[in-house]
N, C-alpha and C positions, 0 to 999 in steps of 0.2 A: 169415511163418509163418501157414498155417492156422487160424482158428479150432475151436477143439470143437464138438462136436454139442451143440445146447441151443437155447434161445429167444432171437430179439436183436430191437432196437428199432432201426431205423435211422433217424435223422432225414434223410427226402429233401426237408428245403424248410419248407415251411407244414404238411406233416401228418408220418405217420410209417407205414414199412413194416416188417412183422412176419415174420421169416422164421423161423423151425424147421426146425433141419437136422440130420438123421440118417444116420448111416454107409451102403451101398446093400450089403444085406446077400451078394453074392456075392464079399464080401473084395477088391475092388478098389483098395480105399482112397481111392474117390471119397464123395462124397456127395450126398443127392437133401434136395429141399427142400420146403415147402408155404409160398408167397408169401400174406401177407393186403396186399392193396394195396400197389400197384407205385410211387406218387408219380408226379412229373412227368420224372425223368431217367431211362427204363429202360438207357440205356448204361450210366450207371455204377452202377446195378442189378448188370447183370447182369456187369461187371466184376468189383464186390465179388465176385457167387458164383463165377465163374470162379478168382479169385484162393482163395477159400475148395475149393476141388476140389469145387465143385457141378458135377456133368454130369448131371443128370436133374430136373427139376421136377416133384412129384408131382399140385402142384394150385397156382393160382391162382386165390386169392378176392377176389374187387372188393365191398366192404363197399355202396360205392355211388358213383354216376358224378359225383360234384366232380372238376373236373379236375387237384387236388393228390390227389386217389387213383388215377386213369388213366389221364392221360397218357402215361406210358413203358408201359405195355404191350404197341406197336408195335413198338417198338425191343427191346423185350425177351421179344417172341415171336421175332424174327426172331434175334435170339444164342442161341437157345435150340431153333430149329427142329426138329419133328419128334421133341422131347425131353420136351413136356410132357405129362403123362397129363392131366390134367383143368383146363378153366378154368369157376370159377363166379362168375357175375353175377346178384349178389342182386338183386332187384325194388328200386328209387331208391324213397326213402323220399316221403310226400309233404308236402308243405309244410302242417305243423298251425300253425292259426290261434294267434296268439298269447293266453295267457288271462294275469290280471289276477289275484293275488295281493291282499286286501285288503277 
């Protein structure tokens, strides 16, 4: 059985991917989604949404390039082909110097 439309946490690994999924408003009874970081297995990514009647992804956001956030994004542009409106890759964060507390 399908999930509802709403926010889910998925744990894929070491991090966690954030999907929001809402109905695709011309009553097909599919659903389109907006991915926040893909994890490391985009197959069973994109399994999940297949199984959930995800046929459209509206946007892919990559928080930043650790590879427990982007790895599957290969594999899960290519299940998803020519389905996704938008992918966005925020500027990697940069590595702040540690400070000392005390």
């Amino acid at each position: 059985m399908a999930v509802d439309t709403g926010l889910y946490c998925l744990d894929v690994g070491q991090g966690s991917c954030t999907v929001l999924i809402d109905r695709i408003p011309e009553g097909s009874g599919d659903n389109q989604a907006v991915i926040i970081d893909v994890g490391g297995n985009g197959e069973q990514l994109a399994t999940w949404l297949k199984l959930n009647r995800v046929t459209r992804l509206m946007a892919v956001v990559l928080t930043h390039h650790d590879r427990d956030h982007v790895l599957g994004l290969g594999n899960l542009v290519l299940a998803f082909k020519r389905r996704i409106n938008m992918l966005w890759l925020l500027p990697d964060r940069r590595d702040a110097p540690c400070s000392t507390q005390g």
